[in-house]
C-alpha positions as CSV (number, residue, x, y, z in Angstrom):
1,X,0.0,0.0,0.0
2,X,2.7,2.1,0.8
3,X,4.6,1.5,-2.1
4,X,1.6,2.2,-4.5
5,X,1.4,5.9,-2.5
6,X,4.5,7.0,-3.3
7,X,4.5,6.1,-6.5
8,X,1.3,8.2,-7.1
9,X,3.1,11.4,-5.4
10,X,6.3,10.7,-7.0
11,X,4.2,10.5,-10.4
12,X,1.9,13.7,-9.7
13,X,5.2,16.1,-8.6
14,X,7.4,14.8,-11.1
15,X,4.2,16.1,-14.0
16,X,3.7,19.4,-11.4
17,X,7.8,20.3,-12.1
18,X,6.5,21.4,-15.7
19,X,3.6,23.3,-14.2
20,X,5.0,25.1,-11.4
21,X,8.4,26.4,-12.8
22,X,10.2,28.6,-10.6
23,X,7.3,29.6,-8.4
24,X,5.9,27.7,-5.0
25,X,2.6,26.0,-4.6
26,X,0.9,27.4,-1.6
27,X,-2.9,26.3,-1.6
28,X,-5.1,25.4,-4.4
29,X,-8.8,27.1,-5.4
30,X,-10.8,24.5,-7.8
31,X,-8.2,21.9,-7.6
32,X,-5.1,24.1,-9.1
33,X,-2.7,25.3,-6.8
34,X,-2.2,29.0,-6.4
35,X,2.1,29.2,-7.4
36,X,3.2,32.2,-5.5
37,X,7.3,33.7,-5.7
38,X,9.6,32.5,-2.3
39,X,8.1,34.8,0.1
40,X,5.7,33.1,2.3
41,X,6.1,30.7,5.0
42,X,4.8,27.3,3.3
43,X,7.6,27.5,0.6
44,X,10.1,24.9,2.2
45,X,7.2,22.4,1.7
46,X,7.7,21.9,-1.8
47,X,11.5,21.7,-1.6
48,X,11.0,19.0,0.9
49,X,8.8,17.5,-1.6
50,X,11.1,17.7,-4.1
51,X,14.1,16.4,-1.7
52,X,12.1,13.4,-0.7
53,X,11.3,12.6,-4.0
54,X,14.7,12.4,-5.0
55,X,15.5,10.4,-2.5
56,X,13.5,7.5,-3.2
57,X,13.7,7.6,-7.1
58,X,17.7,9.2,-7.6
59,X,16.3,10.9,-10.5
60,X,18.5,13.5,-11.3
61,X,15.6,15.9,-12.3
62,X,14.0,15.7,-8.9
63,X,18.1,16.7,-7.7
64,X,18.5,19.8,-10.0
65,X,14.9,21.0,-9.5
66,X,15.6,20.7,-5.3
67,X,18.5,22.5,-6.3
68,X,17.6,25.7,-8.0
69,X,14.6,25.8,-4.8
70,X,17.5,25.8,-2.7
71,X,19.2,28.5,-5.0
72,X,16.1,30.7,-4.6
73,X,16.0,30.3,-0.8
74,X,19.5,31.6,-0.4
75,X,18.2,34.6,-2.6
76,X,15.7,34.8,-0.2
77,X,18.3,35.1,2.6
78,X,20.6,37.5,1.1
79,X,17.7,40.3,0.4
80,X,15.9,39.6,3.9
81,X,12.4,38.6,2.0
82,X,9.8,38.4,4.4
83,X,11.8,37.0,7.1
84,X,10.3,38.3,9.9
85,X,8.4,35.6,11.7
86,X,9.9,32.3,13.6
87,X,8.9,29.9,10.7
88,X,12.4,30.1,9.5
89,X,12.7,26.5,10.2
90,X,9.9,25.6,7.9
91,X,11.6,27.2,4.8
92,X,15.7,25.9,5.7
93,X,14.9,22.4,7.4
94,X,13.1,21.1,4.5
95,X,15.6,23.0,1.6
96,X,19.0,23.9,2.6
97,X,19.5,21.6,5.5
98,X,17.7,18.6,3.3
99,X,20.8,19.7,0.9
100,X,23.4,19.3,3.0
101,X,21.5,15.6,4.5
102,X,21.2,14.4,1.4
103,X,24.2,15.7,-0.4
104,X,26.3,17.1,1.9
105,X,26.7,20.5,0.7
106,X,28.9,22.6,2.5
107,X,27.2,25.9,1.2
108,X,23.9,24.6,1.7
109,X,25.4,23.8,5.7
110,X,26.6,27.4,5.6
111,X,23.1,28.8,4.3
112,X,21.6,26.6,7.2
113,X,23.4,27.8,9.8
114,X,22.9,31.3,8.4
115,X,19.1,30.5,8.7
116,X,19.2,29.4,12.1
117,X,21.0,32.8,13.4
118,X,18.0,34.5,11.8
119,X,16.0,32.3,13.6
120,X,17.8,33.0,17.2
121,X,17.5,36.7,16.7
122,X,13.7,36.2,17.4
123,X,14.6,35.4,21.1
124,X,12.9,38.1,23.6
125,X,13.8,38.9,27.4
126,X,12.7,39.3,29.9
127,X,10.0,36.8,28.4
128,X,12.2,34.2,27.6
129,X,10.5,33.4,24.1
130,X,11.2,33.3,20.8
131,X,8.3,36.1,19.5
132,X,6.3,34.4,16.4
133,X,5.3,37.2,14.4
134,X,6.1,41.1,13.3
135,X,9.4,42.9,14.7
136,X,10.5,43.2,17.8
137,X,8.5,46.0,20.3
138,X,5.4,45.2,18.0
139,X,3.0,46.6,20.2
140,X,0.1,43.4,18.9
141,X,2.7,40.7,18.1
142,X,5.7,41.4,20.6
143,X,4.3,39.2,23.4
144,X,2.8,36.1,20.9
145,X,4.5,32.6,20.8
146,X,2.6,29.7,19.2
147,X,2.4,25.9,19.0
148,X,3.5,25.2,15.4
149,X,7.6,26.9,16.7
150,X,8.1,23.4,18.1
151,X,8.3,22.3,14.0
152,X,11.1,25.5,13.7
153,X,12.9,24.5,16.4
154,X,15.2,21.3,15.1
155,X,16.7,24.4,13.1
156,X,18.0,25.4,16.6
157,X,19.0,22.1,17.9
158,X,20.9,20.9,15.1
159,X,22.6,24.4,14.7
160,X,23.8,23.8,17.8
161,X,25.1,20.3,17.2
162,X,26.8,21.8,14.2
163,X,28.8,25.0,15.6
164,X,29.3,24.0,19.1
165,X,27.3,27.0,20.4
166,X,25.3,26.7,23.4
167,X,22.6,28.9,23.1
168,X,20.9,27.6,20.1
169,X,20.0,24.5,22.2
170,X,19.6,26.9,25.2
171,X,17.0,29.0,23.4
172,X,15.1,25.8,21.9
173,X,15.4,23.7,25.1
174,X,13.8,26.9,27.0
175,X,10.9,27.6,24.3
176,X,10.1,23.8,24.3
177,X,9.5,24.6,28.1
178,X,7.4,27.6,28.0
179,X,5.4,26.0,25.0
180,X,4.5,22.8,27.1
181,X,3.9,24.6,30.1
182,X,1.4,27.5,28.9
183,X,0.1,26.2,25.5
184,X,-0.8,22.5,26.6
185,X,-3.5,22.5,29.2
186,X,-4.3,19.9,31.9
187,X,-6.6,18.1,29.9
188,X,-3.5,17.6,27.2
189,X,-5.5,19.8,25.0
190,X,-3.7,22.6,23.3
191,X,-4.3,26.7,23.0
192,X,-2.8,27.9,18.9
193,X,-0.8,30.8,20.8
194,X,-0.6,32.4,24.1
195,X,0.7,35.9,24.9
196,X,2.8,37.4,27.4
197,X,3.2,41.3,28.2
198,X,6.8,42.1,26.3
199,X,8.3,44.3,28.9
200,X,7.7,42.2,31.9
201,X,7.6,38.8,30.6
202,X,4.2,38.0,32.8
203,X,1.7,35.6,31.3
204,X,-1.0,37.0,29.8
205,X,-3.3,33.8,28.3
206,X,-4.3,31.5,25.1
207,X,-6.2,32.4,23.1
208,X,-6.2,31.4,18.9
209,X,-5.7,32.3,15.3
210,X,-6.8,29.9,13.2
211,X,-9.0,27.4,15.4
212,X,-12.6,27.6,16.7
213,X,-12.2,30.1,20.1
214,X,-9.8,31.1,22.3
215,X,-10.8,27.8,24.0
216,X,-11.0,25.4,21.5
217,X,-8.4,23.1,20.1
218,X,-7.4,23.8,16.7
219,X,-6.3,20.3,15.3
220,X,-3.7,21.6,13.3
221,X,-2.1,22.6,16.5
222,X,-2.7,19.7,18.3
223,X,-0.6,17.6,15.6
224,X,2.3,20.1,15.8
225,X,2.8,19.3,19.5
226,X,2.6,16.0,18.9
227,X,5.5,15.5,16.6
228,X,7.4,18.8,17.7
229,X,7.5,17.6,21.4
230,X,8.9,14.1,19.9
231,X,11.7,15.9,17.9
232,X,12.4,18.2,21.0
233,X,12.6,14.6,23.0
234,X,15.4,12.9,20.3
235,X,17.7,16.1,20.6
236,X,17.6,16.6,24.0
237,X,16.8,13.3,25.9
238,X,14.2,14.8,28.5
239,X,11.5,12.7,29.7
240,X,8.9,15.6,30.1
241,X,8.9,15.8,26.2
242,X,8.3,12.7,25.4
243,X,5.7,12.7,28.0
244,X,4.1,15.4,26.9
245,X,3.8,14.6,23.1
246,X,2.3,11.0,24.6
247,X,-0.6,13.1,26.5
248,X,-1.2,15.0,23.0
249,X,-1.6,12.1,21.1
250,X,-3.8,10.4,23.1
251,X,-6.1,13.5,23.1
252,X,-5.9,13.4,19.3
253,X,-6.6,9.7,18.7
254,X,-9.3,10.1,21.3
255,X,-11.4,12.9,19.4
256,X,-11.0,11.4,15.8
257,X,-14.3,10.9,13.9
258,X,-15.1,7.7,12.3
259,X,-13.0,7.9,9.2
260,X,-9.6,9.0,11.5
261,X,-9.3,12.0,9.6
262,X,-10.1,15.0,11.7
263,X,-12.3,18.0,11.6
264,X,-10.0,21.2,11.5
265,X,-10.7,22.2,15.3
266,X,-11.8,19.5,17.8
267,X,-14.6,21.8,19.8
268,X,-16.5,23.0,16.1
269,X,-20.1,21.5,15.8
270,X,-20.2,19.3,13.1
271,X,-22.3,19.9,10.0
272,X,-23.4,18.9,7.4
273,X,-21.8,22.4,5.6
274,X,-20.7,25.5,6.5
275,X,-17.7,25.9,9.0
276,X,-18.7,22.9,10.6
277,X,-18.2,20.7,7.6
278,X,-14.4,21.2,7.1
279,X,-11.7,18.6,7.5
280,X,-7.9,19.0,8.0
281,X,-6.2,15.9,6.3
282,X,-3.3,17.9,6.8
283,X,-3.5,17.7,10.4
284,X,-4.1,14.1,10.2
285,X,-1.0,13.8,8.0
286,X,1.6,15.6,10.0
287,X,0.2,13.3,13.3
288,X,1.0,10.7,11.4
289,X,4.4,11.7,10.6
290,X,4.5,12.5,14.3
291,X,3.3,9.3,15.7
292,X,6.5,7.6,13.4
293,X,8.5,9.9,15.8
294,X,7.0,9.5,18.5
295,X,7.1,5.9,18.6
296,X,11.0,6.0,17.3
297,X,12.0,7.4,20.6
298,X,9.2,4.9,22.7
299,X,10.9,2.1,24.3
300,X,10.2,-1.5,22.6
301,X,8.0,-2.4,26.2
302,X,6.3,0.9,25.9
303,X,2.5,0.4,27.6
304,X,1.1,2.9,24.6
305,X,3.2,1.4,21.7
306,X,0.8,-1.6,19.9
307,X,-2.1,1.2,20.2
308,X,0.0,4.1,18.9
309,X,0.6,1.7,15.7
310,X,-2.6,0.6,15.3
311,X,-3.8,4.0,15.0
312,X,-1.2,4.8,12.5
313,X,-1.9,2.0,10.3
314,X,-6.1,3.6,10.7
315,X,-5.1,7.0,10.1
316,X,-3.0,6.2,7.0
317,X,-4.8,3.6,5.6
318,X,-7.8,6.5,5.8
319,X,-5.6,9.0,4.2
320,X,-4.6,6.7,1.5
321,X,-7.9,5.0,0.5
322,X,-10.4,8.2,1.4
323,X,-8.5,11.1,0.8
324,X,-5.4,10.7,-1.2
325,X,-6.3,11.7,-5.2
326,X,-5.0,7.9,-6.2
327,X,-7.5,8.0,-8.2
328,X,-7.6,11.2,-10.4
329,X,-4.3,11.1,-12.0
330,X,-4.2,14.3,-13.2
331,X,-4.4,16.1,-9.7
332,X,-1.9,18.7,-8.8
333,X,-2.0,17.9,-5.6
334,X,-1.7,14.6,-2.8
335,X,-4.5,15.1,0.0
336,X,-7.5,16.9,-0.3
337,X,-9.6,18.4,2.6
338,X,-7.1,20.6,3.8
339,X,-7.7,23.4,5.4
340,X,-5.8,26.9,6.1
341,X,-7.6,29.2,7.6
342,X,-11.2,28.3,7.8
343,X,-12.5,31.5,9.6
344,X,-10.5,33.1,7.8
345,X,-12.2,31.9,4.7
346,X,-8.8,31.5,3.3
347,X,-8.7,28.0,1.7
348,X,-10.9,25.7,4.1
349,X,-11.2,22.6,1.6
350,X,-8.6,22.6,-0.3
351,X,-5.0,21.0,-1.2
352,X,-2.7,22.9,0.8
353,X,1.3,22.0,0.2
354,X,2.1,21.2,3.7
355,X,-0.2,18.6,4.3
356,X,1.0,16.7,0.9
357,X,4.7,17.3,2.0
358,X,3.8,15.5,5.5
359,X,1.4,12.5,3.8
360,X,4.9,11.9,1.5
361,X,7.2,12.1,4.5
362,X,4.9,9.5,6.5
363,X,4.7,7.2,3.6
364,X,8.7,7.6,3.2
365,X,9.1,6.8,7.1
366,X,6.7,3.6,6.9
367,X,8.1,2.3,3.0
368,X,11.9,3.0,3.8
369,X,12.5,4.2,7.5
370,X,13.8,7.7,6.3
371,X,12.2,10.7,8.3
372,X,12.1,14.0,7.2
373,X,14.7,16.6,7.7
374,X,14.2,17.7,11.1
375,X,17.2,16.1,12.1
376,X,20.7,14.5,10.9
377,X,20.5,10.7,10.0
């Protein structure tokens, strides 16, 4: 099953290089993705795509096309386009860093690291937090952090494995903390951000973006803690991590609908349409990327391990056979029923690049053991 998967999204992106060019999908409208220049935080998806890719077939075209994305990312970095937010690791983990991985580039390695100091200057005192939008003394954004850092920060940790200097694991180690202590809550359910008052550090409370309420749990979020808290756990060893990314996987699992794909927020009435009606395969994608991770760092006599695998085996096996486009040939895209920003009305059922870069990275981790790029192999 696997097998047949990949095949499909090897066959779909290898007919999408002719399509997209130079330019980036982002998310589609009527089943054709919108291609948009390197200047928005989902861009690393599709270089990721393209690495991964290569890796399983060698093709050279795969290679060159990864390349020039990687080309246009250090563009990117030289003229300071649209980099300032904390989802630096999005657009150099899954690019540059999946260069140097793969191919062991030095420049690509230099680029990284180059990536991750952008990434550091985000660090606030006295808050102790890496601020996720806007500059710094932004009088909306200068107190925010939010869930989906814990994907950004591998950039951190393996910037620190790489130079030797202590406070890129200091700053990721201490962000890890402040995200499981104020953006989990006791029931293992998860607020999108939380805010604290930028000149005294003092908690302020969660509240959300993208989800349902202040209160609700956005499901997108609830997948990024599952698999950042498991990445966070392999670089730095401590228990509470791998605890804590246990506790939001159960709550995941435990609120699935029938068909293990979820809603896009956990607390939204369902519907038969309107806001109610919308899925988030991506969500269920990047939990099941997660729950590859998560049980990679789970000791073999684990209490939670057979149900942990059973439920990926559900949840992918649902991806592939009810949401996957398998069957339309044509498609531009891997998963549909993604959503973005449903309140938003920005792309609520859609294909949306990040969730097609996580279905291919699962598949990759269950058909030839080979994670992402999160992390040196």
């Amino acid at each position: 099953m696997w097998h047949a998967a990949i095949e499909d999204a090897v066959a779909k992106t290898r007919r999408n290089l002719d399509k997209f060019g130079e330019k980036f999908p982002h998310v589609s409208s009527n089943g054709v993705y919108q291609l948009i220049d390197n200047e928005d935080w989902t861009n690393g998806f599709w270089s990721g795509i393209l690495w991964l890719c290569y890796e399983y077939t060698e093709d050279d075209r795969f290679k060159k096309a990864a390349e020039r994305s990687v080309a246009s990312f250090r563009r990117r970095m030289e003229q300071h386009v649209v980099l300032d937010h904390h989802d630096i690791g999005f657009l150099y983990s899954l690019s540059s860093k999946a260069q140097w991985i793969l191919e062991r580039d030095e420049a690509a390695r230099q680029l990284t690291l180059q990536a991750a100091g952008v990434l550091l200057r985000r660090w606030r005192e006295p808050g102790g937090y890496i601020q996720a939008w806007g500059p710094e003394g932004d009088p909306v954004e200068g107190g925010r952090i939010i869930i989906d850092c814990l994907l950004n920060l591998p950039l951190l940790y393996w910037a620190g494995e790489q130079t030797g200097d202590s406070r890129y694991q200091e700053a990721a180690v201490l962000q890890t903390e402040k995200t499981r202590r104020y953006l989990v809550r006791g029931d293992d359910s998860s607020y999108h951000t939380f805010f604290f008052d930028p000149k005294t550090g003092e908690p302020i409370g969660g509240s959300t973006h993208q989800g349902y309420t202040n209160g609700s749990t956005w499901t997108r979020g609830q997948a990024w803690g599952v698999y950042g808290f498991a990445l966070s756990y392999r670089y730095t060893g401590e228990s509470a991590f791998l605890e804590t990314s246990k506790r939001m996987a159960h709550y995941f699992l435990k609120h699935l609908p029938d068909d293990q794909v979820v809603y896009w927020d956990f607390n939204v009435p369902v519907e038969e349409s309107g806001i109610g009606s919308y899925r988030d395969s991506s969500a269920s994608a990047i939990v099941c990327a997660g729950l590859q991770e998560l049980l990679a760092c789970l000791p073999e006599d684990d209490l939670d391990r057979a149900y942990f695998e059973r439920a990926l085996m559900n949840k992918m096996t649902s991806l592939i056979n009810n949401y996957s486009t398998a069957d339309e040939p044509e498609a531009e895209g891997l998963l549909r029923r993604g959503s973005y920003h449903v309140r938003g009305g920005i792309s609520p059922d859609d294909y949306v690049i990040w969730g097609d870069y996580f279905y291919l990275e699962a598949l990759m981790r269950l058909e030839r053991g080979a994670g992402g790029y999160w992390y040196e192999r």
